[in-house]
C-alpha positions as CSV (number, residue, x, y, z in Angstrom):
1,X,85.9,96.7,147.6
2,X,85.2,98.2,144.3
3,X,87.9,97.5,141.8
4,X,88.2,100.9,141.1
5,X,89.2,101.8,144.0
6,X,92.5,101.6,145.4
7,X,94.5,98.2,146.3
8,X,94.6,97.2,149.7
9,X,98.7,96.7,149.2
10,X,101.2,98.0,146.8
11,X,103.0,95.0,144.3
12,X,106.7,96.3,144.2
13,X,106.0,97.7,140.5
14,X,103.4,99.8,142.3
15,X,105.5,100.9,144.6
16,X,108.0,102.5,142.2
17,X,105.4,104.2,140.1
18,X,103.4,105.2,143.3
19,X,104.3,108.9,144.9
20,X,103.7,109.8,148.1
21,X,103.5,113.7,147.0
22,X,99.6,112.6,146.0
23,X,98.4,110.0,148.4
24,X,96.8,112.6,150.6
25,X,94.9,113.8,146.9
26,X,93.6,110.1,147.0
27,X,92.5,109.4,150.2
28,X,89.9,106.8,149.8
29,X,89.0,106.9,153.4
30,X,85.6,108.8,152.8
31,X,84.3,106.9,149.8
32,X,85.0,103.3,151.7
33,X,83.2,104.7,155.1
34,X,80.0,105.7,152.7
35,X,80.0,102.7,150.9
36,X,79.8,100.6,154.2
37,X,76.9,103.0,155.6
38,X,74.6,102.1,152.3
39,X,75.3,98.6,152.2
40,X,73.9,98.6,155.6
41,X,70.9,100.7,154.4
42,X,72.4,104.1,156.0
43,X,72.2,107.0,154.0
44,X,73.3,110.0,156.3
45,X,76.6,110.6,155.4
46,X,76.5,110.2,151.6
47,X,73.5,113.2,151.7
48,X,76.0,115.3,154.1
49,X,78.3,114.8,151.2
50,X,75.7,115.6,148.6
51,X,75.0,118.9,150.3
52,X,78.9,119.8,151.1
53,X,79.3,119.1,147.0
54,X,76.0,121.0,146.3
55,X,77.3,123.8,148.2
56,X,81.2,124.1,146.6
57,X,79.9,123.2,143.5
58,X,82.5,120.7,142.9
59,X,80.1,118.3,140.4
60,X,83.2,116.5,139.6
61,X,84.0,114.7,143.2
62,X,79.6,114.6,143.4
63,X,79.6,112.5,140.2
64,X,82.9,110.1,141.4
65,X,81.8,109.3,144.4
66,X,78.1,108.7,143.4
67,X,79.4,106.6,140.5
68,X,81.4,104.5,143.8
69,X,78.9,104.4,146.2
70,X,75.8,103.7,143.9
71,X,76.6,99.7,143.6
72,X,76.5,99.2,147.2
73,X,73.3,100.6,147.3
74,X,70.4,97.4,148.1
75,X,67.5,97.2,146.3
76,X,64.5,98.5,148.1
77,X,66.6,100.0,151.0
78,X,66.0,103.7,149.7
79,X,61.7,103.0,149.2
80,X,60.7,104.2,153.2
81,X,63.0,107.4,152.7
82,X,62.1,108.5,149.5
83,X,58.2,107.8,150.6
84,X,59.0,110.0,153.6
85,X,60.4,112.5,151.7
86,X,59.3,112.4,147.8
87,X,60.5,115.9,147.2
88,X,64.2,115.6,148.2
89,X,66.2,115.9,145.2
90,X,69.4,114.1,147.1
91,X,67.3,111.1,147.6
92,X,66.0,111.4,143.7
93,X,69.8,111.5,142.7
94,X,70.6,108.2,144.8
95,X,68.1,106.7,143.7
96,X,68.6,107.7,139.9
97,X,72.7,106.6,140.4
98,X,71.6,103.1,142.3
99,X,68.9,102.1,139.4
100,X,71.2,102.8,136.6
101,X,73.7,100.5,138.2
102,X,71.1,97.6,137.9
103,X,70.5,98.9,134.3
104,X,74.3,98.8,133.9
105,X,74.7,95.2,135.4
106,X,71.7,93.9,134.0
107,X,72.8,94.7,130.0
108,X,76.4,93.7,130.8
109,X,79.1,94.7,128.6
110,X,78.5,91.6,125.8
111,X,77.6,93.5,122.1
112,X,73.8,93.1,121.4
113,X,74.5,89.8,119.5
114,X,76.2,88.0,122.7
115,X,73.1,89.5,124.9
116,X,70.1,87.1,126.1
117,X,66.5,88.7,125.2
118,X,66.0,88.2,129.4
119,X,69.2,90.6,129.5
120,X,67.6,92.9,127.1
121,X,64.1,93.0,128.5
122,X,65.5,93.8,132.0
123,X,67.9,96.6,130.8
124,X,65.1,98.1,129.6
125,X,62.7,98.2,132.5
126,X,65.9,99.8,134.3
127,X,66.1,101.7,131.8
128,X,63.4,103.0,132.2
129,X,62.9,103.5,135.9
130,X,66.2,105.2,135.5
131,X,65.6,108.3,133.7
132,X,62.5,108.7,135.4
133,X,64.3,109.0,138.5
134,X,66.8,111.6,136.9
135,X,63.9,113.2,135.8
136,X,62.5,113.6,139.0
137,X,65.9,114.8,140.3
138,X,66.3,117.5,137.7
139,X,62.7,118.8,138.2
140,X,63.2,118.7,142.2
141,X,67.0,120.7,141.6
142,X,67.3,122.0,137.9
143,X,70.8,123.4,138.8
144,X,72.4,120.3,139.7
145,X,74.3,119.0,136.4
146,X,75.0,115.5,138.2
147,X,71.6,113.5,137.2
148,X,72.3,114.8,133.3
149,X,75.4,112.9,133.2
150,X,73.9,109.6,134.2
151,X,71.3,110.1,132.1
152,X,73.5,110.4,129.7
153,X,74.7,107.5,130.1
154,X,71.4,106.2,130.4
155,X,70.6,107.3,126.8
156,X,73.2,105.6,125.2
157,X,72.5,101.7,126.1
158,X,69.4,101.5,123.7
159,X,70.1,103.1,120.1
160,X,66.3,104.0,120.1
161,X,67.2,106.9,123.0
162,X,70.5,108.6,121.8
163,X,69.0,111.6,120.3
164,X,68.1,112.9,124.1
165,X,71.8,112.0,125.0
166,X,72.9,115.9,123.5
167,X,70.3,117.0,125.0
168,X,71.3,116.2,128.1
169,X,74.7,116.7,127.5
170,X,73.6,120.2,126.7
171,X,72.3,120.8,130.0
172,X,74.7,119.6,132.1
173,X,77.8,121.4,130.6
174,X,75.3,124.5,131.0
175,X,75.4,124.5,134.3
176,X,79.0,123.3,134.5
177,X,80.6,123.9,131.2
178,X,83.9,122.4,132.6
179,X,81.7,119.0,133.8
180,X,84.6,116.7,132.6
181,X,82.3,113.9,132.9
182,X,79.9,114.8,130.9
183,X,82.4,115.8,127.8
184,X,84.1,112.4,128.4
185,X,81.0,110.5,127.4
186,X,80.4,112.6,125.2
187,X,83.5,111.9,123.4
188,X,82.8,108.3,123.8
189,X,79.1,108.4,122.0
190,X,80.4,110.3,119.2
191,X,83.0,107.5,118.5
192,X,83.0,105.7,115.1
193,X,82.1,102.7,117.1
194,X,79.0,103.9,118.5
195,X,77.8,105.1,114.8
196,X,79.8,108.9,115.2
197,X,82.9,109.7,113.4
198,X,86.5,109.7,114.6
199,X,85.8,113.6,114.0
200,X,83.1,114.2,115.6
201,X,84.7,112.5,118.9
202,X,87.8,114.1,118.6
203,X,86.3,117.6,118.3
204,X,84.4,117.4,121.1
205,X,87.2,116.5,123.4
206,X,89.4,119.6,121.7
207,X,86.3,121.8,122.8
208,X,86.1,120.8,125.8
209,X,89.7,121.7,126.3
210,X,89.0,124.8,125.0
211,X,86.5,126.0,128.0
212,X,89.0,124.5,130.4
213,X,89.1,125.7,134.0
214,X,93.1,125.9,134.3
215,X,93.0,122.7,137.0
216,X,90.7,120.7,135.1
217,X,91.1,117.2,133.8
218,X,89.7,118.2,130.5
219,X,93.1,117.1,128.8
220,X,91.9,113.7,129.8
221,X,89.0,113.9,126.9
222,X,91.9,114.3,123.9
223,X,93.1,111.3,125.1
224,X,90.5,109.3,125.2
225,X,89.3,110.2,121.5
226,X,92.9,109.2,120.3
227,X,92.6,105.8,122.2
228,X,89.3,105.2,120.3
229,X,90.6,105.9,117.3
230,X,93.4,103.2,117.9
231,X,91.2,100.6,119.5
232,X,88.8,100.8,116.0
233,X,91.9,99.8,114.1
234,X,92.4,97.2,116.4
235,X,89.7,95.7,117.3
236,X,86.8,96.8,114.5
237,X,88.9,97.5,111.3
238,X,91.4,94.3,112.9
239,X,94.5,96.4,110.8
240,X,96.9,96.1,113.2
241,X,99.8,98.2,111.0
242,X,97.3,101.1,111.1
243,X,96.6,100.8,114.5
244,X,100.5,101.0,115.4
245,X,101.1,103.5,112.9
246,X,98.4,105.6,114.8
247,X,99.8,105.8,118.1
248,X,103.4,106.7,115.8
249,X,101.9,109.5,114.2
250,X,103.9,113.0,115.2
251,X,100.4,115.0,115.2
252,X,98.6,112.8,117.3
253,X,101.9,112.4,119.5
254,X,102.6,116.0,119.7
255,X,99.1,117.0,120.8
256,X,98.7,114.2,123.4
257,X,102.1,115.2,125.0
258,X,101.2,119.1,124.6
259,X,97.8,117.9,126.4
260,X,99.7,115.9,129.3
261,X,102.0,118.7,129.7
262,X,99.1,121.5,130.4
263,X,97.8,119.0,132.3
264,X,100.4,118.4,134.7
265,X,102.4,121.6,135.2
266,X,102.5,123.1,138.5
267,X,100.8,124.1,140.3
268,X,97.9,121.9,139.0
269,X,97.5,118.6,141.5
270,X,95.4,115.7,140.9
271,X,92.3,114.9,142.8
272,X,90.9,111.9,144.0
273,X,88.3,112.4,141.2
274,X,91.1,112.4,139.1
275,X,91.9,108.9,139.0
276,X,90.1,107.7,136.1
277,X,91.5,110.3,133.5
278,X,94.8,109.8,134.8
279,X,94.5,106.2,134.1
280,X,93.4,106.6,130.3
281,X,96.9,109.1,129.8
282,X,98.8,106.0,131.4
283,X,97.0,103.4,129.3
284,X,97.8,105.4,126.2
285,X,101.1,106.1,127.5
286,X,102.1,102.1,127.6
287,X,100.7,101.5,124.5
288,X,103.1,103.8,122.7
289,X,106.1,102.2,125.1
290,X,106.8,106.0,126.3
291,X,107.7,105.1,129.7
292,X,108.9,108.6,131.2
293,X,105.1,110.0,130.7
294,X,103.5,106.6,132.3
295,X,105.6,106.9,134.9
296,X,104.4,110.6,135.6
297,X,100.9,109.4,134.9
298,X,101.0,106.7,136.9
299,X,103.2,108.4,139.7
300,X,99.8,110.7,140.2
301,X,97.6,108.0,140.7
302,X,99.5,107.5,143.7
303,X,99.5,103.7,143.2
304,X,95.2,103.3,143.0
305,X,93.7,101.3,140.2
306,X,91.1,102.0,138.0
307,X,90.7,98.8,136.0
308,X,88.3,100.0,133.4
309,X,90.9,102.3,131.6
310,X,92.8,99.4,130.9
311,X,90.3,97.4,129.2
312,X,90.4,98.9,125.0
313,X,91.9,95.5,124.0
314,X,92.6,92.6,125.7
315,X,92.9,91.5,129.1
316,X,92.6,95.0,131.1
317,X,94.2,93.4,134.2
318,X,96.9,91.4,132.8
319,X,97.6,95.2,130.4
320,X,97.5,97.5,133.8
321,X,100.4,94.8,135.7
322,X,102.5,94.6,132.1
323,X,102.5,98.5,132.2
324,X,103.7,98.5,136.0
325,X,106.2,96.2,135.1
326,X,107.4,98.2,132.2
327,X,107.3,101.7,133.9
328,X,109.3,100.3,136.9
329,X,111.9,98.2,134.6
330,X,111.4,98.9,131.0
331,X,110.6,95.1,130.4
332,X,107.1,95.3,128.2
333,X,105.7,91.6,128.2
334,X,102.9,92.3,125.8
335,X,100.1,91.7,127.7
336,X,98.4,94.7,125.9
337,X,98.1,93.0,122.9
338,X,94.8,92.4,121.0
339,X,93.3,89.2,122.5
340,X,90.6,88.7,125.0
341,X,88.2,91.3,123.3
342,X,86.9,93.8,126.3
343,X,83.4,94.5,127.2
344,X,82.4,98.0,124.9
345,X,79.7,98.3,127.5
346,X,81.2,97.9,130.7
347,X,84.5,99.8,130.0
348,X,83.5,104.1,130.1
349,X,81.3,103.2,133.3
């Protein structure tokens, strides 16, 4: 099972922080059945759900589940379909999604200096093969926003591409211009870490919250801007007073919590494609030790994981059951603290 997806069992800290009020929001059921059918090379029921998300429009679920699904994809098992049919844009998309997890596992999440040049050499024949794929999708259905998001991505392993990344991000939030994923990677690339500005990443996740649908997740992008901020100090600058005083500062507290509130006021409810915003409030939300909003963020995760919101600074597994233990007893064992450096590859996948 994908880590990302939910637990077989609940831990008893789970349990406390899990509510029952959104387990039907995060029914895994679907996603599980689909990645089964892949793995086995059958690819009927993930195009039924391409079309059923085509026709609602709801790019948000399309991209989530894709983002699932793709890594139980085997290679070659999409070739005789996409032969038979080289102008099906579903079958574009899959493929697209499937080959930029190879491109994704292939470059790992080691910085460029920690990377073998066999790594390197293979990222970028995925690379590669990747965006030509998109490419193809976007030509076969130029008002799908999906295949610019993973492009996106796409864009920013290799320095040499990221001036197509706001291109593409242009296009996709122009067909959806509430396409949360595509303003939170967005907010990521424009990071100080990734050569931006703690300005530049922060304004695009208050614009993003400006064009808002009233139930969307956007709130998530302010959050993840602020985290970036902090995990610089920690983990770049190494000043660890500036880093704490950071997640102490009343502006940065007070819009975060204005955020969360918007966010979560009735009659909004989470969805399952939810799940990994909801995860980066909660992270943020242990690191500042304000356990009454981690519980509510973690309460509307309805006890599923998503591992990679945990991983900014030190061991994202050992972080996620310290901030279980804290939100169901107050006890914080400070397994959040700097240590095991994370992968700044592999976490915003």
């Amino acid at each position: 099972m994908d880590p990302r997806s939910s637990t077989p069992t609940l831990t008893s800290e789970q349990a406390l922080v899990s509510n029952s009020q959104f387990a039907s929001d995060f029914d895994t059921r679907e996603s599980e059945a689909l990645q089964q059918q892949v793995a086995q090379g059958d690819f009927t029921g993930l195009r039924q759900f391409l079309a059923r998300t085509k026709q609602n429009h709801d790019w948000q679920d399309r991209y989530f589940v894709l983002d699932l699904v793709a890594p139980s994809v085997q290679p070659g098992s999409l070739d005789a379909l996409c032969d038979a049919e080289p102008n099906a844009s579903d079958l574009s998309l899959i493929r697209g999604t499937h080959l930029f997890d190879l491109l994704s596992k292939s470059r790992g999440t080691k910085t460029a200096d920690r990377t073998t040049d066999q790594q390197m050499a293979q990222a970028e024949h995925y690379t590669k093969a990747t965006i030509a794929a998109l490419r193809h999708a976007i030509q076969l259905d130029p008002l799908d926003p999906t295949p610019h998001v993973f492009a996106m991505r796409s864009f920013q392993v290799f320095s040499n591409l990221h001036k197509h990344l706001h291109q593409a991000y242009q296009q996709a939030t122009h067909l959806a211009s509430d396409f949360v994923p595509a303003h939170f990677i967005m907010v990521n690339s424009q990071s100080e870490k990734w050569g931006g500005s703690h300005a530049q990443s922060l304004q695009v996740a208050r614009s993003a919250i400006s064009h808002a649908q009233p139930s969307s997740d956007a709130s998530a992008c302010i959050f993840l801007a602020h985290i970036l901020v902090w995990q610089h100090a920690t983990l770049f600058e190494k000043v660890q007073k500036r880093a704490q005083s950071y997640l102490n500062d009343p502006k940065v507290v007070r819009e975060l919590n204005e955020a969360f509130e918007h966010w979560t006021r009735p009659p909004n409810q989470p969805r399952r494609s939810s799940l990994p915003y909801l995860h980066h409030a909660a992270y943020w939300y242990y690191q500042t030790g304000d356990r009454a909003r981690l519980q509510q963020a973690l309460a509307r995760t309805a006890g599923k994981r998503w591992d990679k919101a945990w991983a900014f600074s030190g061991d994202g597994h050992r972080t996620y059951a310290s901030a279980l233990e804290f939100a169901a007893t107050g006890s914080k064992n400070g397994s959040g603290l700097p240590g095991k450096k994370p992968g700044f590859f592999g976490w915003f996948k």
